[in-house]
C-alpha positions as CSV (number, residue, x, y, z in Angstrom):
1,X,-16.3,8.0,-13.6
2,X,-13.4,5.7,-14.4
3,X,-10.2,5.3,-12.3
4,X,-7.3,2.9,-12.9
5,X,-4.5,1.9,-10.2
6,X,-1.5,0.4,-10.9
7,X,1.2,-0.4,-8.7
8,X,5.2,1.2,-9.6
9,X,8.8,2.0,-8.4
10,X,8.9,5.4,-7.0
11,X,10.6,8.0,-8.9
12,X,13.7,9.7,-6.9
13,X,11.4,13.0,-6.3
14,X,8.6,11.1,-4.8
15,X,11.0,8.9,-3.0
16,X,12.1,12.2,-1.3
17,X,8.4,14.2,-0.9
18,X,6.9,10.8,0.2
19,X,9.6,10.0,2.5
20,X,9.1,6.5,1.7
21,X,11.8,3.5,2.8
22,X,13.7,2.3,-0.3
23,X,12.0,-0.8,-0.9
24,X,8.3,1.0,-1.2
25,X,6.5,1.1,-3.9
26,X,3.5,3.8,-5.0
27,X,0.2,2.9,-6.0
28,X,-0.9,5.8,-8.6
29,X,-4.6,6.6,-9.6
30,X,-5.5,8.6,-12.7
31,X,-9.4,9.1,-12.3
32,X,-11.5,10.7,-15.1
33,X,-15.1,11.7,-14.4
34,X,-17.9,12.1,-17.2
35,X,-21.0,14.1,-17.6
36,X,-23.6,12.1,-19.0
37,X,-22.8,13.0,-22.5
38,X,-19.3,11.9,-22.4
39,X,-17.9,14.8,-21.8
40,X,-14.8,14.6,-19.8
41,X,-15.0,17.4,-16.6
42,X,-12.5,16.0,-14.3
43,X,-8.8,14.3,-14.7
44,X,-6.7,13.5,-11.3
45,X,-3.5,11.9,-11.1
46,X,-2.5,10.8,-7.5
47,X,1.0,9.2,-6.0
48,X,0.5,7.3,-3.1
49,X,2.9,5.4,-0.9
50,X,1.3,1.5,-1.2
51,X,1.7,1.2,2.4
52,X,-0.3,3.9,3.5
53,X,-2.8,4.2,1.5
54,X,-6.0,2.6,1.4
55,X,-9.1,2.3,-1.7
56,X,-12.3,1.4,-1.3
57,X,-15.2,0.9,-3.6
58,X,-19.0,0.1,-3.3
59,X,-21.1,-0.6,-6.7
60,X,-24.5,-1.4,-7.5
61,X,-24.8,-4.4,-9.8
62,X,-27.7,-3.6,-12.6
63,X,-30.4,-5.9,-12.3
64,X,-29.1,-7.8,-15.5
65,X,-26.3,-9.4,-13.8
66,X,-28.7,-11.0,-11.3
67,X,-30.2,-13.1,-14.2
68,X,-33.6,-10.8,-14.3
69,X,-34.8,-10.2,-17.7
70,X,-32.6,-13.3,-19.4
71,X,-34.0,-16.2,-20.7
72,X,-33.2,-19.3,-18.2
């Protein structure tokens, strides 16, 4: 799965449906999820207002980037 956030002015419609204060910005994902071929099953586009929203991600590092297997 890949997802990418980026932070923009409202448009006047989410303005309104958000209800969001004038100065507020959104925070929108687009997320695309992957079988293992590559074949794309799943796109998402969300709008959320910055301020009330909140992401969190855990990952597990492959062994490689805790120097196993390199030369030293």
């Amino acid at each position: 799965m890949r997802e990418e956030l980026f932070a923009r002015a409202p448009t006047p419609e989410e303005t309104k449906l958000l209800l969001l204060p004038r100065s507020e910005a959104v925070v929108e994902l687009h997320r695309t999820a992957y079988t293992a071929d590559g074949t794309v099953v799943e796109f998402a586009i969300g709008v959320h207002a910055a301020s009330r929203f909140r992401w969190s991600y855990d990952f597990k590092v492959p062994d490689s980037a805790h120097g196993k297997g390199n030369a030293q």
